[in-house]
Each structure stands twice: as C-alpha cells, then as structure tokens.
C-alpha positions in Angstrom: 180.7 95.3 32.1 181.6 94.5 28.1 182.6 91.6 26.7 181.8 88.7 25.5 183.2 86.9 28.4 181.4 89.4 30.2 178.0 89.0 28.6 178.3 85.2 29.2 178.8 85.4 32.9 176.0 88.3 33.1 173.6 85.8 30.5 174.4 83.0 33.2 173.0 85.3 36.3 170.0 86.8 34.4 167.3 84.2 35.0 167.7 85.0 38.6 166.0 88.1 38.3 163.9 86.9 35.8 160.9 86.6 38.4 160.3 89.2 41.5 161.4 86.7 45.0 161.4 87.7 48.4 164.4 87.8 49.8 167.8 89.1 49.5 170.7 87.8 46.6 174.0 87.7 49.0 177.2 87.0 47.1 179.9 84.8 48.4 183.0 86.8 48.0 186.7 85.8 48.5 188.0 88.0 46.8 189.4 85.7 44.2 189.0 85.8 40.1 185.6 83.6 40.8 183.7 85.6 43.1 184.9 88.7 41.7 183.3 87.8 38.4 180.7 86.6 40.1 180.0 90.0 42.1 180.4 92.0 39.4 178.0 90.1 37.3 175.2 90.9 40.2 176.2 94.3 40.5 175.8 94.6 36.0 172.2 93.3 37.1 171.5 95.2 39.8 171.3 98.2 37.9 168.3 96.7 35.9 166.5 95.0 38.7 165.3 96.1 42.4 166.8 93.5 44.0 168.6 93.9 47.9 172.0 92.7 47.3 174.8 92.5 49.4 178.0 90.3 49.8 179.6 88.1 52.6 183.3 87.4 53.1 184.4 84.5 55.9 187.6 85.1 57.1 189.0 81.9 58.1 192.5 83.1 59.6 194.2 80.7 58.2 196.5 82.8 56.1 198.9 85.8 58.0 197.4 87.9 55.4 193.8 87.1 55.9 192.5 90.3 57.2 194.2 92.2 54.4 191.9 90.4 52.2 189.3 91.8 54.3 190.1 94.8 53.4 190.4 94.6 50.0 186.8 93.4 50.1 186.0 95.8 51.7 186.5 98.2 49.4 185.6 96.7 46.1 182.6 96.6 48.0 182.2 100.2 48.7 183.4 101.0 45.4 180.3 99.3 44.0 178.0 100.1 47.3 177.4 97.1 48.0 177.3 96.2 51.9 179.5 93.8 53.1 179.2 91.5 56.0 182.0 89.8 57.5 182.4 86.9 59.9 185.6 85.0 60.9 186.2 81.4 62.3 186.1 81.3 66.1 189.1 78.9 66.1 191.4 77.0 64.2 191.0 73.4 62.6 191.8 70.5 65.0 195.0 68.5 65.0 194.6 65.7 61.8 191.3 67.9 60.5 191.2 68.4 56.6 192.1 72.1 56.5 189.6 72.0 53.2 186.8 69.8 54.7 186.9 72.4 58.4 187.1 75.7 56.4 184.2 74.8 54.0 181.9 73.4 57.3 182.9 76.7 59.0 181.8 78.8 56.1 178.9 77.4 54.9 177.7 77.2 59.1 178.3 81.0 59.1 176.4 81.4 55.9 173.1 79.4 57.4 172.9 81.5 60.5 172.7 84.6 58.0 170.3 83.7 55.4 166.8 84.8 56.4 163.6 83.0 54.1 163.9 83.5 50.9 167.6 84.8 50.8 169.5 83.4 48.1 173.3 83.1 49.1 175.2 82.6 45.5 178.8 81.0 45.1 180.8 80.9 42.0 181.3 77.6 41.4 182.0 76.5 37.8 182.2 73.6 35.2 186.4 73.2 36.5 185.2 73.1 39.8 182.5 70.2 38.8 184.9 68.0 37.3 187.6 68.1 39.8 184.7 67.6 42.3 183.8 64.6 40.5 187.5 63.0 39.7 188.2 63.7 43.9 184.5 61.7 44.4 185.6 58.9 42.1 188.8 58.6 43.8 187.3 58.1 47.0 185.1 55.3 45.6 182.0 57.5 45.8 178.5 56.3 44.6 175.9 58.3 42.1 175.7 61.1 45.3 179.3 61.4 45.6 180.2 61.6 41.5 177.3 64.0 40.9 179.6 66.5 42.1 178.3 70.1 42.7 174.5 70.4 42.8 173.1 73.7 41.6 170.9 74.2 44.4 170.2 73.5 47.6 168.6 74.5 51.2 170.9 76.3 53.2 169.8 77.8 56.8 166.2 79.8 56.7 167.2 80.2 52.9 168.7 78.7 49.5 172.2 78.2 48.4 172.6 78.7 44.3 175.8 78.2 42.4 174.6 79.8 39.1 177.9 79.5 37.2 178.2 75.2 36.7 177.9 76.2 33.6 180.9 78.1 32.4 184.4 77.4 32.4 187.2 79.2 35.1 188.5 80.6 31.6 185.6 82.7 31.2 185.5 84.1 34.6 189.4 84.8 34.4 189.0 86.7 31.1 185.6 88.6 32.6 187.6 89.8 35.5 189.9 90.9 32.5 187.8 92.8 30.5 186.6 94.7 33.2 190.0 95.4 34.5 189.2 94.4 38.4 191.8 93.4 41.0 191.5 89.8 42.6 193.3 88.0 45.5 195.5 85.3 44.9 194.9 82.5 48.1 198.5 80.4 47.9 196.0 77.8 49.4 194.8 77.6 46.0 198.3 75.8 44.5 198.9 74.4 47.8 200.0 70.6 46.3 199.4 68.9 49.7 195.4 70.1 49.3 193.7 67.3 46.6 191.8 69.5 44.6 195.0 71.9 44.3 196.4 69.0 43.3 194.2 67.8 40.9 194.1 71.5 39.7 197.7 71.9 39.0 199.0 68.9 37.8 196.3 66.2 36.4 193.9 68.2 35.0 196.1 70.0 33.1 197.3 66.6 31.8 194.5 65.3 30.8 192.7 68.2 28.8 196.2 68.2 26.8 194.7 65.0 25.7 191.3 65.2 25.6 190.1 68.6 25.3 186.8 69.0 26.3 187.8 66.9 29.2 186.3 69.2 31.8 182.9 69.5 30.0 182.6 65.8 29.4 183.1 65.5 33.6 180.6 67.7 34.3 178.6 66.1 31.8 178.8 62.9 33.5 178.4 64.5 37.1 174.9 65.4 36.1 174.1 62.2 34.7 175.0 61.0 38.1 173.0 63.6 39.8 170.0 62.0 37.5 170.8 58.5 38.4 171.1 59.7 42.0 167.8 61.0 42.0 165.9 57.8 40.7 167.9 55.8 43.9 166.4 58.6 46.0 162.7 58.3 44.8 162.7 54.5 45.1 164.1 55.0 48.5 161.6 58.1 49.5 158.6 55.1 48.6 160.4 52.6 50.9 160.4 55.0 53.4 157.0 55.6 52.9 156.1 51.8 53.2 158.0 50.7 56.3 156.4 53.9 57.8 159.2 56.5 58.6 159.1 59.8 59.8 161.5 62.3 60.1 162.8 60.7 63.7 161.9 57.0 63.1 163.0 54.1 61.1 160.7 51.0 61.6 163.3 48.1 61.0 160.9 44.8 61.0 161.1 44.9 57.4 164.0 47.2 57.2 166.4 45.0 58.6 165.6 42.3 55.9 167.0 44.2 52.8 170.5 43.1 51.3 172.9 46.0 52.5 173.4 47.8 49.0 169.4 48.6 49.4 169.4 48.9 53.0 172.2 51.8 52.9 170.6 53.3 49.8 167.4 53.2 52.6 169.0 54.2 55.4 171.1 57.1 53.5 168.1 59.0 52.7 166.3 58.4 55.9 169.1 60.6 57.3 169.1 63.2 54.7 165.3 63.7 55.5 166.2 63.9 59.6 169.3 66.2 59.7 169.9 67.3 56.0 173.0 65.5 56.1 174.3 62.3 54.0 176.9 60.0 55.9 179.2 58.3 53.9 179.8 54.6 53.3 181.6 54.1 57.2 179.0 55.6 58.7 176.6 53.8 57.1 178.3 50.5 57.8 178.6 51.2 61.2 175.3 51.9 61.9 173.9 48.8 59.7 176.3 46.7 61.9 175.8 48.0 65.4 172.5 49.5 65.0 170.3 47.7 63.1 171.8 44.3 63.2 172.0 44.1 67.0 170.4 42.2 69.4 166.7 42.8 69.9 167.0 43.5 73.2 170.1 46.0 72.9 170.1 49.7 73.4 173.2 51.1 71.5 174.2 54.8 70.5 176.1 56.1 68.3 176.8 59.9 68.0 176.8 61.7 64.8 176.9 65.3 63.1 175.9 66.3 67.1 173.1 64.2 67.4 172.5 60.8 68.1 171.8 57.3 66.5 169.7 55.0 68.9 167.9 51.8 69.0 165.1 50.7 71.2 163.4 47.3 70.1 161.7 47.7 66.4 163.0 51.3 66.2 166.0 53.0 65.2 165.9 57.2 66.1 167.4 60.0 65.6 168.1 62.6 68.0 169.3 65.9 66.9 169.4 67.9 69.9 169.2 65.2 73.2 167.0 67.0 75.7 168.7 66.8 79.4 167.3 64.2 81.8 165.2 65.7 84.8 167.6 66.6 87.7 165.1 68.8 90.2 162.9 69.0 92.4 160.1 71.6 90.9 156.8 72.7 92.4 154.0 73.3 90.0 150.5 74.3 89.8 148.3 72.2 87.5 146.7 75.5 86.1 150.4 76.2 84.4 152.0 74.4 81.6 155.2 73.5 82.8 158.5 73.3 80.5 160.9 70.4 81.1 163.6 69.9 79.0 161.7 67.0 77.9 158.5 68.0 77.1 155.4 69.9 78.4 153.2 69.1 80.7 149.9 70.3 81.3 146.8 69.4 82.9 143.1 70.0 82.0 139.6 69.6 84.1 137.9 66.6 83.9 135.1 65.2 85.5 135.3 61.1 86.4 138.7 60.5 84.6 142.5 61.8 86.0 143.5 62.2 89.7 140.8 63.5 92.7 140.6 67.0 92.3 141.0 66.7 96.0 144.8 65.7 95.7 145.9 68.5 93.3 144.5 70.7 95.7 147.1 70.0 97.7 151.1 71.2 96.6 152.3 69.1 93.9 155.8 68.9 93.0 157.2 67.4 89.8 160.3 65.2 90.5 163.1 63.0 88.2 163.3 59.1 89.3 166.0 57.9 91.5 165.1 54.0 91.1 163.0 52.2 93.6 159.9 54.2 92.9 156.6 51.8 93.2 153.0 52.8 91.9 149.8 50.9 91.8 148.2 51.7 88.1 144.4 52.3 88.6 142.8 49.4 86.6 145.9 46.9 88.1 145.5 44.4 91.3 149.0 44.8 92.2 152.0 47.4 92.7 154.4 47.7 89.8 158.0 49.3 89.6 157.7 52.7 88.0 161.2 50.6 85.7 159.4 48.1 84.9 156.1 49.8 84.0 158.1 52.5 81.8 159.6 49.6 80.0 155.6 48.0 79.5 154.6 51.1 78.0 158.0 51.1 75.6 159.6 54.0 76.6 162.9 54.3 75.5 165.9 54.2 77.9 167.3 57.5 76.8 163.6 59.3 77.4 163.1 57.4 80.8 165.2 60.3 82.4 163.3 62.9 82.0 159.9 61.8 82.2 158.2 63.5 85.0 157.0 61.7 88.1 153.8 64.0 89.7 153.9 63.8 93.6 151.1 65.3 96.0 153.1 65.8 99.3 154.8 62.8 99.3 152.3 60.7 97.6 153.2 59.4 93.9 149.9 59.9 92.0 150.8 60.2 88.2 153.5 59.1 86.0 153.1 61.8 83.5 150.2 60.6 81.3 151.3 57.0 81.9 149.8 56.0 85.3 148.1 57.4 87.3 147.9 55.7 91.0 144.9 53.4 92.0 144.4 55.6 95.5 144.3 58.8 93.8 142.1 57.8 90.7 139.3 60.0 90.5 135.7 58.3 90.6 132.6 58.4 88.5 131.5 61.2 90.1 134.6 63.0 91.5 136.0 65.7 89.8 139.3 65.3 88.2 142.6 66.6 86.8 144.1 64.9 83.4 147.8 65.2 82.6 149.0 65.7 79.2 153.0 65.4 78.6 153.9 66.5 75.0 157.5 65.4 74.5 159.7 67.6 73.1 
C-alpha cells in the first residue's frame, strides 16, 4: 500500500502493534470500501509484525446476492492469505424488527462466541459513522450515553472489540481503497432511504456539510465530549452503588428508592450495565422505576429483559440472567456426593454434635421439590411450622422457593437444605452428625 491516504489509514492501525498482546487481530469484513481499507491496512502491518490475523464475514441473508459476497470475500482473502471465517444468521428478522437494530445484534452475537481472551475483533468504523451515530442519538432524545456515539473500545465475548478508524473520515478510506486499486461490494442497503442512518447519509448530511464544512468533525467532536460527560455520571453512579451496597445481582433500594428519578435512572442504568453488560434505554428504565421499585413492599413483580429477568422481593431488586429451573423430581442421593440441582449444590460434611443423626442418613435419602402442605418442626422451635411460611421467615425469594431442596430419610422430612433441619432428627451433643451445605447457583 502507497499513498497518502494509504499511509493515514496504515498510521491509524500502527499503535496496535505497537506492544506484543496475546491474542489474535480478527478483522470485520463486509466486503465494502470500509472494511476493505480496513483489511488491507492489517495486512500492510502484518508484514512488519508477528501477529495471528485473520478476518470474519456474517452473512446475514438478507440480500439475494448475499452469498456472492461470500465469495468475493473469500477470495480477497486468499489473495492476501488471510483465513476467513464465515457464519450466517440462523433466521430472518421478526415481523416489525429494525432490519438495522436485528442484523447488528446478530453480528456482533456471532462475533462474541468467536473471540477467545485476548482476541481483538476490529471494525472500521469512522468519523462519518460518529456523527451520524450522534445526529440519529439526538433525534431519539438520547442522554450523554446515547450522543457519545461510537466508543472506541469495548468488551466483546472472551475478548475486546476496537474500532481503530473514529478518527478518519469515509473520504480517506474511499481514496485508500483507490490507491491500492482493490474491488469492494456495494450493499444497496446502504442507500436504502427507509433505513435512518441511510437516510441521514444521503440526504442531510450532505446538506449540512455544504454549509458547515467540517460539520462531521465538529459531531464527532462533540460525541466524545459526551463520552467524557458520560463517564463523570458513571463514576458518581459506580460510588452510589458502592454505598447502597450493590453487587453484581442486587440493588438495595431503602435508600435507592428515595432518589429523584433523573438520579435514580442514572443509578439504576449502570447497575445494569455492571449485571448484563447491557444499557436499557429511557422505557425500560421507567418501567422498571414504576413497577419495580416503586411497588408495594409486599409485591413480587417481574419483568423480563435482554433474556433475563427483573425481580423484586422486599428491600431487594435482582437480576437474573439465566433463571435456573425449579426442582421437579424425585432424586436419591448419598450424602458423600455433591449433588447438582439446577439451583445449586448441595453437599454434606461430618460433623460431630451439630446437623442430622448420623443414624438417619444412614438410611436412603432422597432429595425432593415441595408440593405445598409440607410441615417441619425446626430444632431450637416449640412448635411445627409450614415449610411456606418458614421459607418466607428466612427471606427466601419466591422465584428461589422452587427449587430449594427438601432432604427426606424414607419418608421422614429431616432438613430443608441448610435452613432447618427437623427437631426429631437433630443430632445431640454427643451423636455424630451430617451438615448440609446448599450453594445456590
């Protein structure tokens, strides 16, 4: 590669390799005039540095044409030897989806279940793409998050995603692809009117660089101000967090549910990035301020989200990413063996005065779900309890009540996980005895 648009695009991918990393560099490549430049930038560098590089095309079947671009791909690739890898969307977008919003989930999903630790996946985003990012953000009525735009980094699967170009201009990449004389696809999707950005693209940005030249570097300009602005709001919010005492699945909301909404969404916002690496957006927020947090004390509501779930349960709000499945079966077990429930593990451990007789787990013990009407006498209590109303005591949450584990001895109830163990089958001072351990999942 020669040039001095060239030379720019190769200067903007140099402090990549400035260092030795682990890892591979994986180019994101369409096949357009972008990622082209992009790919031919690495492949300038690779020459000077041992670095494992390789590209990955998504094929989102979305165009009749699509798997012709595959194979143009594949051999610019070869030309250059460097491997390609190729996935492809399993189906197409739902009725009413944003055809932009499901192709750029679908790809960027793909591209997490490839990167290993310390891969760097690189996409050729640029200054136009920044400012039309930003002008689509603001149009939406997006805070400091939304206008920063396109950040330059970020955690992407086992690995990193880096869009080393913000800093150059489309025009440069166009008249790199030139200079080196390279063929590029041409996606119609990309002067589709109907799409936003396209849109934007075609007709307003156009418009307003005629009259204000520099326009797209002054937008991009004021995206990362608004990154810097957005960061400040995210450290006050990381201290908050770290006050009310918040952890990655937790919310305390005593305090919490006391702060005006602007602070509380601000709060709440970045509670969620830190549980599922995702940021909702103002309705999801205000949905979950309104039926969440401001419900009754005594309430128990859900919401689903991003394929987890949103829960209360008294003082705290949760997250669940992955709900485990309640207990359905009957499972015999032997103490000596951790056992794995979809809930959690339990184990049990020799003990001498403390736990159940030895002499019951000596006989078959089974592990069973609840089916209501259970009744257990708590060693240390004068009188029987519902095993309900003693999970509710002991503040378990509804949603975890299900697959809690209920120890039987024949057909003797002698342990509620590590919660209760029964008064008849508490082992003595000087009997021997088996402690349960349940570590949810």
């Amino acid at each position: 590669m020669s040039g001095r648009a060239t030379q720019a695009v190769i200067a903007a991918l140099a402090p990549l390799f400035a260092a030795p990393a682990p890892g591979r560099v994986i180019v994101a490549y369409s096949g357009g005039v972008d990622s082209t430049a992009l790919l031919a930038g690495i492949v300038a560098l690779r020459a000077r540095h041992a670095v494992d590089c390789l590209a990955f095309h998504f094929d989102h079947r979305l165009h009749p044409d699509s798997a012709a671009w595959v194979a143009h791909c594949r051999r610019h690739c070869a030309v250059h030897a460097i491997p390609l890898l190729v996935d492809s969307a399993a189906s197409a977008p739902p009725a009413g989806a944003s055809i932009e919003a499901w192709a750029r989930e679908r790809r960027y999903a793909a591209a997490a279940r490839l990167l290993a630790r310390g891969d760097r996946l690189l996409t050729a985003h640029h200054r136009d793409d920044v400012a039309e990012t930003l002008l689509l953000a603001a149009l939406r009525g997006s805070g400091p998050h939304g206008l920063a735009a396109i950040a330059p980094s970020r955690p992407l699967g086992a690995g990193v995603l880096l869009r080393p170009l913000l800093g150059l201009p489309h025009a440069t990449l166009v008249a790199a692809v030139t200079e080196a004389g390279l063929d590029c696809l041409d996606d119609p999707a990309n002067a589709d009117p109907r799409h936003d950005r396209s849109y934007l693209r075609r007709h307003v940005m156009p418009l307003l660089t005629a009259r204000f030249p520099a326009a797209s570097a002054r937008l991009a300009h004021a995206a990362t101000l608004q990154r810097v602005a957005a960061g400040v709001l995210d450290a006050e919010a990381d201290a908050v967090l770290a006050t009310l005492g918040a952890t990655s699945t937790t919310l305390p909301l005593l305090t919490f549910a006391t702060f005006d909404d602007e602070r509380a969404k601000r709060v709440l916002r970045r509670w969620l990035v830190h549980a599922c690496g995702r940021a909702p957006d103002a309705r999801v927020l205000d949905h979950v301020l309104r039926e969440l947090v401001h419900s009754r004390h005594d309430a128990t509501p859900c919401i689903a989200w991003r394929g987890g779930e949103l829960r209360r349960h008294r003082a705290l709000l949760y997250w669940l990413e992955s709900p485990a499945a309640p207990l359905t079966a009957v499972i015999d077990w032997s103490a000596d063996t951790p056992l794995a429930l979809a809930g959690g593990v339990l184990r049990a451990r020799h003990a001498h005065g403390q736990g159940v007789r030895a002499a019951f787990v000596a006989r078959p013990l089974s592990v069973r779900p609840r089916h209501g009407g259970e009744v257990i006498r708590p060693a240390g209590r004068p009188h029987t309890i519902s095993v309900k109303r003693l999970l509710q005591e002991a503040g378990v949450p509804p949603w975890r009540r299900a697959q809690l584990p209920l120890i039987w001895a024949g057909e003797r109830l002698v342990a509620i996980a590590d919660l209760a163990i029964a008064a008849d089958a508490a082992a003595g001072p000087d009997d021997a005895g088996i402690v349960f351990g349940f570590e949810w999942a």
